[in-house]
C-alpha positions, 0 to 999 in steps of 0.5 A: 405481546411480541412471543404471543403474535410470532409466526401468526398472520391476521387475514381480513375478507373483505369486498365491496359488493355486499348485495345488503349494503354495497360498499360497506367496507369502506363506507365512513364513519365520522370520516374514517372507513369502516375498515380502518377502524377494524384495522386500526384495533388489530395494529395494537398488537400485529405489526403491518407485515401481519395483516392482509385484507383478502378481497376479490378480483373483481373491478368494484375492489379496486377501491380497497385495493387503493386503500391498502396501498395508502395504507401500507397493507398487504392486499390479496386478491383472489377468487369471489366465491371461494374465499376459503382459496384466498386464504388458501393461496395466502397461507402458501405464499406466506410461512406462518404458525397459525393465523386469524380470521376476521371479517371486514364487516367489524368496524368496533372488533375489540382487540382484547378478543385477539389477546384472550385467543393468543393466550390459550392458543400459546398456553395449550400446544395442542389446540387447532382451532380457538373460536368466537364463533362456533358455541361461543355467543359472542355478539356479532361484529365481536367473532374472530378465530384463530387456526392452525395453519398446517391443519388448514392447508391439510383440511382444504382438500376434503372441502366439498360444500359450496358453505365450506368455500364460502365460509372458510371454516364452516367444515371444521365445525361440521367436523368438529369430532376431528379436530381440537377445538376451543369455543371462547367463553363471552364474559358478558353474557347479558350482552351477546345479543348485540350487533355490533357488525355492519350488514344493513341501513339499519346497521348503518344508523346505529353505528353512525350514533355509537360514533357520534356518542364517543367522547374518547377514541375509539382505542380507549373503549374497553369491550365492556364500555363499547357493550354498554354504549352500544346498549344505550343506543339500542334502548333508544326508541326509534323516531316515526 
């Protein structure tokens, strides 16, 4: 994987003031913070160095800012709203080819998402953008996308909506004619109405039950097994 992830940064948004479940990011599960798990899959192919989580200025993310530090990871705080400029600010500051967008609400992102969008952004030299996101239907919780960082830093001037700041890549997807975009295809179709994203209560009750039914680490789970357990779990009616 080392030729794939050369000159590549993953940048992590996260903050603890979700108005839907305040404090997700790091909230645990089985003693573990969410974000560390998320974490934890992107360390099996990037290296520290790589990995930024972008929080906010603001007082309540000092606590991720603490959990960076103990954990060794590089931590940039910028604007709350503009979380486009905290990328921005990061891909000024840091040299690199392209870099990947994750969002820090993705406790089970599968790492195998990484390795399918490295290798087609490698093997077609002309790519801008590689995404989950867009025309891709892959279950929440499961979406990455992977940009080239020049065309950002050149695109970020004629952003202008309120959504382009806030959603960081919304605008090449308003403009997609403009750019060279590839929409992942999910393998698993049958799937991708699952949600494996961490927003709400009701999302927090799942997870801590996906947790509790793992009979091996996390890391061992392919996507397809974290699919059928996550499957499992949603067939099982809820208690009254």
């Amino acid at each position: 994987m080392e030729g794939l992830t050369e000159d590549i940064l993953v940048i992590i948004q996260g903050r603890m003031g979700s108005k839907r479940f305040p404090g997700k990011t790091l909230y645990p599960f089985k003693g573990v913070p969410s974000l560390e798990y998320l974490v934890s899959s992107v360390q099996t192919i990037f290296s520290n160095k790589q990995i930024y989580i972008a929080t906010s200025t603001n007082e309540e993310n000092n606590k991720i800012r603490d959990y960076c530090a103990k954990s060794h990871l590089n931590c940039y705080n910028g604007n709350e709203s503009n979380v486009a400029s905290r990328f921005m600010e990061i891909l000024i500051k840091v040299k690199s080819k392209a870099f990947i967008r994750l969002n820090g609400d993705s406790p089970l992102f599968d790492s195998g998402v990484l390795i399918s969008m490295l290798n087609e952004f490698s093997d077609r030299l002309n790519l801008d953008l590689v995404t989950t996101s867009y025309k891709s239907k892959f279950p929440s919780g499961m979406n990455a996308e992977l940009i080239r960082t020049e065309v950002f830093i050149e695109s970020y001037k004629n952003f202008i909506l309120e959504e382009h700041f806030e959603h960081v890549t919304k605008f090449f997807y308003d403009n997609s004619k403009e750019y060279n975009i590839l929409n992942l295809e999910f393998p698993y179709p049958d799937y991708c109405n699952l949600k494996f994203s961490f927003d709400t209560e009701e999302d927090k009750v799942k997870l801590e039950k996906f947790f509790s039914s793992l009979t091996k680490p996390i890391k061992s789970y392919s996507l397809l097994e974290k699919l059928h357990l996550m499957n499992s779990i949603n067939d099982v009616p809820a208690k009254i």
